[in-house]
C-alpha positions in Angstrom: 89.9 83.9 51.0 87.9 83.2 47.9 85.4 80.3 48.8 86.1 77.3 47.1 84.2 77.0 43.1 85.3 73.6 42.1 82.7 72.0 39.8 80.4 74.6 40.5 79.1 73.9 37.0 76.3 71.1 36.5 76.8 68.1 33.6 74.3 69.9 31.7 75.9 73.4 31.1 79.5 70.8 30.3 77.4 68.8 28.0 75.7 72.3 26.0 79.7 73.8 26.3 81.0 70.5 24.1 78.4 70.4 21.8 79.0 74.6 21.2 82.9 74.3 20.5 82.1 71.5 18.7 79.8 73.0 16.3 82.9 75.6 15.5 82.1 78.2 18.8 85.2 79.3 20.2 86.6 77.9 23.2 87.5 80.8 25.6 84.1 82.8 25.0 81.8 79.8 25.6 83.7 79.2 28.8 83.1 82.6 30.0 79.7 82.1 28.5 78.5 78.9 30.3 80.6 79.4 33.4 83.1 76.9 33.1 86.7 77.0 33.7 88.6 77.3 30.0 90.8 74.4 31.2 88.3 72.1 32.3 86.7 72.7 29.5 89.5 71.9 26.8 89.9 68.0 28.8 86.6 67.4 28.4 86.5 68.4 24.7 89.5 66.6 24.3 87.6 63.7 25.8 84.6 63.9 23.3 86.7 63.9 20.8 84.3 63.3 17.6 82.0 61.7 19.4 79.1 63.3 21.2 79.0 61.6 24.5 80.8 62.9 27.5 82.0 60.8 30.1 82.0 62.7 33.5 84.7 61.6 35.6 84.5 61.8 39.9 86.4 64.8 41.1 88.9 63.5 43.6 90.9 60.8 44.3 89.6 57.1 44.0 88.4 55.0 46.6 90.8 52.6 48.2 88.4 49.3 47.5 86.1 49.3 44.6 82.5 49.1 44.9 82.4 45.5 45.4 84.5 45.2 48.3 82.9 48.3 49.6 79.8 46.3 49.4 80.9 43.3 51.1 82.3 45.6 53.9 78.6 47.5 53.9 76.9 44.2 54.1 79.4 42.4 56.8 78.5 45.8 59.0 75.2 45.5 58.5 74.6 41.9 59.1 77.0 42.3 62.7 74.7 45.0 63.9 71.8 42.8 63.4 73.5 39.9 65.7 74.0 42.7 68.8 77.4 42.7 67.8 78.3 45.5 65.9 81.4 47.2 65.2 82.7 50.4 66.7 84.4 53.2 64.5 87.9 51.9 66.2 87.2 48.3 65.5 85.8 48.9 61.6 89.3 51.3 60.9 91.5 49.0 62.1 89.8 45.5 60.2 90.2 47.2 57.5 93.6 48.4 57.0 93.6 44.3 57.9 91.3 43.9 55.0 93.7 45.8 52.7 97.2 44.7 53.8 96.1 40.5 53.6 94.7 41.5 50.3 97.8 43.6 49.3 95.4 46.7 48.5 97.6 49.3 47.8 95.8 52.4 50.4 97.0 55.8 52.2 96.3 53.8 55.8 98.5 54.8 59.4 101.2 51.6 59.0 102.3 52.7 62.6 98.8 52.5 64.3 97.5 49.8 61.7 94.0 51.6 60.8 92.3 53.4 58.2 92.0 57.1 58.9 88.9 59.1 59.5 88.6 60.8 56.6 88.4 57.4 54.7 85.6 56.5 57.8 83.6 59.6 56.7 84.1 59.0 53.3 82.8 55.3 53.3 80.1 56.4 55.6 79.0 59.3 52.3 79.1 56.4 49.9 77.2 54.1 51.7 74.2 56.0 53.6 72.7 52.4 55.1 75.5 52.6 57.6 75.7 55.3 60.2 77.1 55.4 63.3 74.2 54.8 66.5 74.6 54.3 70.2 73.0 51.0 70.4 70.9 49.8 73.5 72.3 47.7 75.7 71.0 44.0 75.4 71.7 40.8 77.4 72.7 37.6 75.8 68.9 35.8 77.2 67.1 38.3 75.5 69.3 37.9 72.4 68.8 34.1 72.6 65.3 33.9 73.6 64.1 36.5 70.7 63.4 33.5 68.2 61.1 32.2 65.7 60.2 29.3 67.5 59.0 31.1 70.5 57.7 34.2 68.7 55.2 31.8 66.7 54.4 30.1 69.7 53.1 33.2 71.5 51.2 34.3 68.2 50.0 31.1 67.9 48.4 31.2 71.5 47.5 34.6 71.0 45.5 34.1 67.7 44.2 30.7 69.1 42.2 32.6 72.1 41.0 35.7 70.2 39.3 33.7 67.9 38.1 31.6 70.6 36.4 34.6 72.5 36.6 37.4 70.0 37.8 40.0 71.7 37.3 43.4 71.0 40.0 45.8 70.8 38.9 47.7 73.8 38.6 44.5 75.8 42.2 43.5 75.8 44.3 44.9 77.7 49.0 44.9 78.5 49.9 45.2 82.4 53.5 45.2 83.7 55.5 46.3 86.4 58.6 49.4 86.0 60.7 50.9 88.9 61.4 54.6 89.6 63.8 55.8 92.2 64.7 58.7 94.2 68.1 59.4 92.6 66.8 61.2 89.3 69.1 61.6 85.9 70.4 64.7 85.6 69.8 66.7 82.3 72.3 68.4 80.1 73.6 71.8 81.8 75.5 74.9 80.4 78.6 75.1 81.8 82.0 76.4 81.1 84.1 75.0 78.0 86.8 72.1 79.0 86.1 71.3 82.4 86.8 67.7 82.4 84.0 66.6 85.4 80.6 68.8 85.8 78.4 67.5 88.7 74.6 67.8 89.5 72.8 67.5 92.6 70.8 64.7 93.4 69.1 63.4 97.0 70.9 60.1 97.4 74.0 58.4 96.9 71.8 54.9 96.1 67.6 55.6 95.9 65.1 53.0 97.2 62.9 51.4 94.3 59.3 52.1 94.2 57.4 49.3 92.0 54.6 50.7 89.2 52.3 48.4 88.1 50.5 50.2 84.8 48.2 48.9 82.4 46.7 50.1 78.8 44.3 48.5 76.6 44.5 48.8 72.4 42.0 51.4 72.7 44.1 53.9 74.6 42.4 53.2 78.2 44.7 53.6 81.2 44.2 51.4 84.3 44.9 54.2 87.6 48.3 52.3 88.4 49.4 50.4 91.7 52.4 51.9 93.9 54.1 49.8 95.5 57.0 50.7 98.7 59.9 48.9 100.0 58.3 48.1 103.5 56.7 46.1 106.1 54.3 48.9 107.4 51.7 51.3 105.0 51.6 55.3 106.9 48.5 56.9 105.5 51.4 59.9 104.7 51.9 57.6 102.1 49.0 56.9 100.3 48.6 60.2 98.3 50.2 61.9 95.6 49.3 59.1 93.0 47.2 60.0 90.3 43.2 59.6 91.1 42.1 56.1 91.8 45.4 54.5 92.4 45.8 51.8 95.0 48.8 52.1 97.3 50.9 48.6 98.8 54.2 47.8 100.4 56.6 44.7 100.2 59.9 43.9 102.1 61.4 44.1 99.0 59.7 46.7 97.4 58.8 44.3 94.4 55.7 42.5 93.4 54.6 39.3 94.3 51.4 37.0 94.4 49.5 38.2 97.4 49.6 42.0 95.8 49.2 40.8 92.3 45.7 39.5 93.4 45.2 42.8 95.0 45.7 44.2 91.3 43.7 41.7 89.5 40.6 42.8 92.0 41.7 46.0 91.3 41.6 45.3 87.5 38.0 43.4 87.0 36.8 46.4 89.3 37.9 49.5 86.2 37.0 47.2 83.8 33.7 45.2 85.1 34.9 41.6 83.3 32.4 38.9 83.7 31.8 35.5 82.5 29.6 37.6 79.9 31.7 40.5 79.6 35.7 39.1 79.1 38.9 40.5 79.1 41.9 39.4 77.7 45.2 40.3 79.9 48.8 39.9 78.0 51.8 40.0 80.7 55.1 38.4 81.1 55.6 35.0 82.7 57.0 36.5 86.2 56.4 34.1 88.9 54.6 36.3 91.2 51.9 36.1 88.4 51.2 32.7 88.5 49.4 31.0 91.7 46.5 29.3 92.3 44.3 31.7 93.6 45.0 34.2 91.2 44.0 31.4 88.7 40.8 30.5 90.4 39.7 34.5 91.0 40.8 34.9 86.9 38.4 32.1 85.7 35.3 33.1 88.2 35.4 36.6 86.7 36.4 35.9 82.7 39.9 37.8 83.0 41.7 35.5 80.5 45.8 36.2 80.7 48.5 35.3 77.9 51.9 35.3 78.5 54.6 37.0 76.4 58.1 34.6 75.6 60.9 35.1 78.2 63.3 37.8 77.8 61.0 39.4 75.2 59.3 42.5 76.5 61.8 45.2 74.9 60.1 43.8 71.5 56.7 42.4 72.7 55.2 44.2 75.2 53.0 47.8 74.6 54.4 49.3 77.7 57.5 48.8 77.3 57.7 50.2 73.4 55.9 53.1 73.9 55.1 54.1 77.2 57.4 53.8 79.9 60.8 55.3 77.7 58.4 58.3 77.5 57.3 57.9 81.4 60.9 57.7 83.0 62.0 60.3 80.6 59.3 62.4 82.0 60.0 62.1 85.5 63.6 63.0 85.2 62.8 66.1 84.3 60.2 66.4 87.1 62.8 65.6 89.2 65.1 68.0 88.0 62.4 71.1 88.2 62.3 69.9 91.9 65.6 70.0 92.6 66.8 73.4 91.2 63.5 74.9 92.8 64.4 73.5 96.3 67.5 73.8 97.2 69.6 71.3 99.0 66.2 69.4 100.3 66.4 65.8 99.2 63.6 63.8 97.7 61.6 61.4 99.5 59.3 59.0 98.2 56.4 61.1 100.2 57.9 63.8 97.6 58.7 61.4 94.5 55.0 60.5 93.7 53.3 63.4 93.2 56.2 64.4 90.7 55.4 60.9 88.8 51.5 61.8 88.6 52.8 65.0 86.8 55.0 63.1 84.3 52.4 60.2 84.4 49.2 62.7 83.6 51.8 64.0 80.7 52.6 61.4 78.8 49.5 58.7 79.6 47.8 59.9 76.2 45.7 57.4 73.9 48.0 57.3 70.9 51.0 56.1 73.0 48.8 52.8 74.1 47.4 52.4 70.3 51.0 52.7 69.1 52.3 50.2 71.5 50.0 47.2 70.5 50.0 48.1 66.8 53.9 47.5 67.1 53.5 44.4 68.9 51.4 43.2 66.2 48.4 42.1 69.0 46.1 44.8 67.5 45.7 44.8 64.6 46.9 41.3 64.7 49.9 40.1 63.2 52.0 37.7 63.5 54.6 38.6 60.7 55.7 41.7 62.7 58.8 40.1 63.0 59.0 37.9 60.2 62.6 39.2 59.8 63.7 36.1 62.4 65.0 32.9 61.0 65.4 29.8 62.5 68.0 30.9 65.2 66.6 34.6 65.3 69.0 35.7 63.2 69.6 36.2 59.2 72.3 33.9 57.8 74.5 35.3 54.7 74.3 33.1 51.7 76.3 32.3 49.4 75.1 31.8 45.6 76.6 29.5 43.1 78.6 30.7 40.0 77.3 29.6 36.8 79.7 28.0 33.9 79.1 31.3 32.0 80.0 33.6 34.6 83.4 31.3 35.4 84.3 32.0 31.7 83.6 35.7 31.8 85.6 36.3 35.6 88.4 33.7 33.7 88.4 36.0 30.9 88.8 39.0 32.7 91.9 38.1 34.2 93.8 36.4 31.2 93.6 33.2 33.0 92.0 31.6 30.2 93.9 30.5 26.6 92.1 32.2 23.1 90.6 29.8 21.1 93.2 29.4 18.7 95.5 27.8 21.4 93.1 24.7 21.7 93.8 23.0 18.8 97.8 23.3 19.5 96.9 22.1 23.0 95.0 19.3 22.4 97.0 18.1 19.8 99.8 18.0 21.8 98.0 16.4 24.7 95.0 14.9 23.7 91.8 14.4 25.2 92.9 16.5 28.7 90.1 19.2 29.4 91.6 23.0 28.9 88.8 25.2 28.6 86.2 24.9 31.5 83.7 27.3 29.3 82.1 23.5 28.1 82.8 19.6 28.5 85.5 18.3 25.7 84.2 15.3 23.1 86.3 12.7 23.0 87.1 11.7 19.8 86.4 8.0 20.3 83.2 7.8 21.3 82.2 10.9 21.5 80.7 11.1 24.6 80.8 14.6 26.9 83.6 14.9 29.7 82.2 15.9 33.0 85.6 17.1 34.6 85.6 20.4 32.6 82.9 21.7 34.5 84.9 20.5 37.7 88.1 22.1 36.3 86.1 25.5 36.0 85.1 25.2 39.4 88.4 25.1 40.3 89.6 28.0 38.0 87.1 30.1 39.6 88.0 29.4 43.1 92.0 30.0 41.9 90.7 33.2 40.3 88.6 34.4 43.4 91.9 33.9 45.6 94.0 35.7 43.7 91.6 38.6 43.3 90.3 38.8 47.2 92.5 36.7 49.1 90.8 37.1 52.5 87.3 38.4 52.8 86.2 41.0 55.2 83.9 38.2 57.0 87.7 35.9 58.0 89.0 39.5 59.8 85.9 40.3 61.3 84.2 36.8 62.0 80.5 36.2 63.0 79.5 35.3 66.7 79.3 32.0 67.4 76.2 31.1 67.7 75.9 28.0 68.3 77.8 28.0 70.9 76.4 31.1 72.8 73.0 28.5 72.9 74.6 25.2 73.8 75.3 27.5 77.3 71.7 28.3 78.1 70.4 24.2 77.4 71.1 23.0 80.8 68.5 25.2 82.1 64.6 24.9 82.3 63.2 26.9 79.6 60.2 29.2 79.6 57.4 29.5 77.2 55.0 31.8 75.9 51.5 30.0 78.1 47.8 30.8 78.9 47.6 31.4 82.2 43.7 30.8 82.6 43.8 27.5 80.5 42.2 24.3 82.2 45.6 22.1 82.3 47.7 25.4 83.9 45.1 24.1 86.9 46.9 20.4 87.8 50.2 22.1 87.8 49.7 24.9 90.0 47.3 22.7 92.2 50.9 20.3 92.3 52.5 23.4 93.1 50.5 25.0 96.0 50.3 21.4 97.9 54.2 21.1 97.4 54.4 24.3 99.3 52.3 23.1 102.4 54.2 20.0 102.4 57.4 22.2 102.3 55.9 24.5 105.2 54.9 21.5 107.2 58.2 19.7 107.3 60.0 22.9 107.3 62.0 21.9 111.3 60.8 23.9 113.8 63.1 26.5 116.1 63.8 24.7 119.3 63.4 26.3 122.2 66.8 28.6 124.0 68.0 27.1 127.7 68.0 30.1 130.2 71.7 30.6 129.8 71.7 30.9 126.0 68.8 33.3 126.6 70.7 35.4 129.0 73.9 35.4 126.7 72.4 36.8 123.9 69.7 39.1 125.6 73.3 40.6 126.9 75.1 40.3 123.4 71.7 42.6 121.9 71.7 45.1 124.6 75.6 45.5 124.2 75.1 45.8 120.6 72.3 48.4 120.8 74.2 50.2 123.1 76.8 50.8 120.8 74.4 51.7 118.1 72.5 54.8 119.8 75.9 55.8 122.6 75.9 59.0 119.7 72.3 60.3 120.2 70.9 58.2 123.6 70.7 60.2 126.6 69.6 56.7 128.5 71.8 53.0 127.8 68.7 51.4 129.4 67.2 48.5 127.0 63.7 49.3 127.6 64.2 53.0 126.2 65.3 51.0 122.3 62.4 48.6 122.3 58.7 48.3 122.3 57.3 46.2 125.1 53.8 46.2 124.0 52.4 48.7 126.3 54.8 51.6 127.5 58.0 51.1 125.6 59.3 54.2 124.7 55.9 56.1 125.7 56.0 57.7 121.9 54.2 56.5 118.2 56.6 55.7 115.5 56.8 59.4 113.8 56.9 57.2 110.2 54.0 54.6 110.5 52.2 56.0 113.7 52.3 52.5 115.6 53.9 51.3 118.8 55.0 48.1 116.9 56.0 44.7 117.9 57.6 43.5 121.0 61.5 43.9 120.9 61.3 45.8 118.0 64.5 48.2 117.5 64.0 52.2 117.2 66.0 54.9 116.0 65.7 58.4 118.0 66.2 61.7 115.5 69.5 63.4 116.8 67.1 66.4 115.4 63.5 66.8 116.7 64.4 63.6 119.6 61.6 61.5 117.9 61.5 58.1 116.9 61.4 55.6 114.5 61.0 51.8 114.0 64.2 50.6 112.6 62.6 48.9 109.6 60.6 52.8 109.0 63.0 55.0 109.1 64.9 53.3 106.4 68.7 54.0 108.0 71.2 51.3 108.2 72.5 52.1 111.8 71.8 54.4 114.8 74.3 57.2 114.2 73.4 60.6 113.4 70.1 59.1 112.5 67.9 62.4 110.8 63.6 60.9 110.2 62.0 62.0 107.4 60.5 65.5 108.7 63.2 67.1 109.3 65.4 65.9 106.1 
């Protein structure tokens, strides 16, 4: 099959073609000539006429709105993705065939299904390039609501007030925060075979245990060596490798960081970067409550680390690390992860294994342009506070809606016939006098010929008559705009959070309130009274029956002393994870394996049964 030559000749050659036949060439030979079908050229000659302008029509059929109401519709999408509320393919098809039927559009749309089709979606999308379709980013409403002017200008406010305060140079200011990687890695895209409805990739772990990063940059590109933190109660030195060089290693119960290991940082910190009262450092971090205590106050001001927080629920826009560093980081490691598990078959990934696979994504991606990058889009180096000068009031932009002018009212009128020709008026107003017709200017009274102010009013109202009969329904009453005021009046019963200085002098009286309401809270916190002999006995039996049925599977012995650690003997054996007898009645696991064992809260195993310890995984 021929490929398809429609319009394969340019306005130009059409225009030369005209002009030719028109100056007495003959029609068939200048077609062959310039290329051009005879027929197509004949209409267009017809359409010159005697004139020598050519009008080039659109090949194809028209559009089902004009260019106005495409422009609404372009602007409505565009305003909607703005306000995290965008619309799908699916929704925009189906509003509208909405749009057209209310406004009695006459279109090509599905009646049966009530949507436009896709070829009129990839059409619209050709004609209007500022709209394509993206997979947006997943956003919660408090970081939607908190993203405002107010509190954006109060951070940059605080921001500007202490760098001109101290001067701080570029290289002295510095972006710490916390990110979690796990043990179950994302799978990259594979090559498999075509239709297969469910293709599966091997990971380690149904659900991974977190492991808690704390990383920090300055706005020179320097990179703070990073604090690991694990989910437990005990620190093995198996452990505390694998990072990348100078990297201090710390556990929690939960994994996550709090304000006894934040101070740990901070020392950490003033250590890489030698701040003293002569030599400061300006910190910017979020407002997380493990980063806010008294001591770590007191230890900030005594070595000139001066801290800045960013506005709640504002990171994804305001903080460094999270623009440009950690998307890179995480994407990194997945693929680490990946290497690792086609080149080891069916071993699973432990955190003793994970770390050494995030110092290879970490030495990869923890370059200087990534950390310049990320505080020159946060606007704190070079400073500027207009980065987002987008916002309005509410942190969103509001349409708006301009005023018609008398003269346009009379040319819209006009348009439309609505209006009477100017030889009516005197037949009109003769046969009833002094009543306003034309809204185009006010009427004179012929008595005391003074201007009538209701024929402006009257071509208000013409206008607005007009507008309804020509768009009955705009696109913005089918697809209407969140409510926003009401998605606030939600969050007001709560205690709001702002952007603070953390090292300030009056940050001192409230976390000095703070810290004594604690003791008192310790203090009068009721002691555990004492168990009577029977109650003892009860549940000493009650334990031993339970750990009984816990290790029947893999015990050799039901004796109690064989599952707990009495301080001296116990089980005669160090905890093959953390290399300690442990504390007294303290639970163990025994490896149906090797026969080792484990502390209950080290091996990391929710029960007893088929329990395998990490060296023989």
């Amino acid at each position: 099959m021929a490929p398809n030559k429609k319009c394969s000749w340019s306005p130009r050659k059409m225009k030369q073609a005209v002009k030719a036949i028109q100056d007495g060439a003959k029609l068939r030979k200048t077609a062959t000539l310039y290329n051009i079908p005879v027929m197509t050229l004949s209409d267009y000659v017809k359409k010159a006429g005697n004139s020598r302008s050519i009008i080039f029509n659109k090949m194809g059929r028209k559009p089902v709105f004009t260019a106005q109401q495409e422009a609404e519709i372009k602007d409505h999408i565009l305003l909607l993705s703005k306000l995290f509320y965008g619309l799908t393919p699916n929704s925009l098809k189906r509003a509208v065939f909405e749009y057209a039927e209310r406004n009695k559009i006459k279109n090509p749309f599905n009646k049966d299904a009530r949507e436009a089709g896709k070829d009129w979606l990839y059409g619209f999308l050709k004609r209007n390039p500022e709209v394509s379709v993206r997979r947006p980013e997943a956003t919660s409403i408090n970081r939607i609501l908190a993203f405002n002017s107010q509190e954006i200008k109060l951070y940059f406010d605080n921001l500007k007030q202490i760098m001109i305060k101290h001067k701080f140079p570029p290289h002295r200011i510095f972006n710490v925060d916390e990110t979690g990687i796990n043990s179950v890695h994302r799978p990259d895209k594979i090559l498999a075979a075509k239709g297969l409805k469910q293709v599966g990739a091997a990971t380690s772990w149904e659900r991974g245990k977190n492991i808690t990063i704390c990383c920090c940059i300055s706005a020179t590109g320097q990179y703070i060596p990073p604090m690991i933190i694990y989910p437990r109660q005990r620190m093995p030195a198996s452990l505390e490798r694998g990072g990348p060089n100078g990297s201090i290693y710390k556990c929690s119960k939960s994994g996550w960081m709090n304000e006894e290991l934040f101070l740990d940082w901070i020392k950490h910190f003033k250590e890489h970067t030698r701040s003293t009262l002569e030599n400061e450092v300006l910190l910017i971090l979020d407002n997380h409550s493990s980063h806010i205590s008294l001591n770590i106050y007191q230890y900030c001001r005594e070595n000139g680390i001066h801290m800045v927080t960013l506005p709640p629920h504002t990171s994804h826009r305001t903080q460094p690390l999270d623009l440009t560093v950690f998307g890179p980081l995480k994407s990194a490691l997945h693929k680490e992860c990946q290497t690792y598990m086609n080149t080891n078959n069916y071993e699973k990934l432990t955190p003793v294994d994970l770390i050494p696979l995030f110092t290879k994504a970490y030495l990869k991606i923890a370059n200087a342009e990534k950390a310049v990058n990320g505080f020159k889009t946060a606007g704190i180096w070079p400073f500027d506070s207009n980065i987002f000068e987008q916002l309005t009031e509410e942190g969103n932009d509001e349409p708006s809606h301009e005023a018609i002018s008398p003269e346009e009212a009379i040319h819209l009128a006009s348009e439309v016939g609505e209006l009477i020709s100017p030889e009516d008026e005197v037949n009109l107003e003769s046969e009833i006098p002094y009543e306003p017709v034309f809204p185009d200017k006010a009427v004179i009274h012929p008595d005391n010929q003074q201007p009538s102010t209701s024929g402006m009013n009257n071509a208000r109202q013409i206008v607005e008559n007009i507008e309804e009969e020509i768009i009955q329904t705009s696109f913005e009453a089918i697809s209407p705009l969140p409510d926003q005021k009401k998605r606030q009046e939600k969050g007001q019963g709560k205690r709001k959070q702002h952007s603070i200085v953390l090292t300030s002098s009056p940050m001192k009286t409230f976390l000095e309130d703070k810290e004594n309401k604690r003791i008192v809270k310790k203090e009068n916190k009721p002691k555990k009274q004492n168990i009577c002999k029977k109650n003892k006995k009860d549940s000493k039996k009650t334990l031993q029956k339970k750990t009984k049925k816990e290790t029947k599977n893999f015990s050799t012995s039901s004796s109690e002393d064989e599952f707990y650690d009495e301080g001296q003997s116990g089980v005669n054996e160090l905890c093959v994870i953390c290399h300690e007898f442990g504390k007294d009645k303290e639970l163990w696991y025994r490896c149906v394996s090797c026969g080792k064992w484990a502390h209950a809260l080290c091996s990391g195993a929710n029960s007893a049964d088929n329990y395998v310890c990490l060296i023989c995984e």
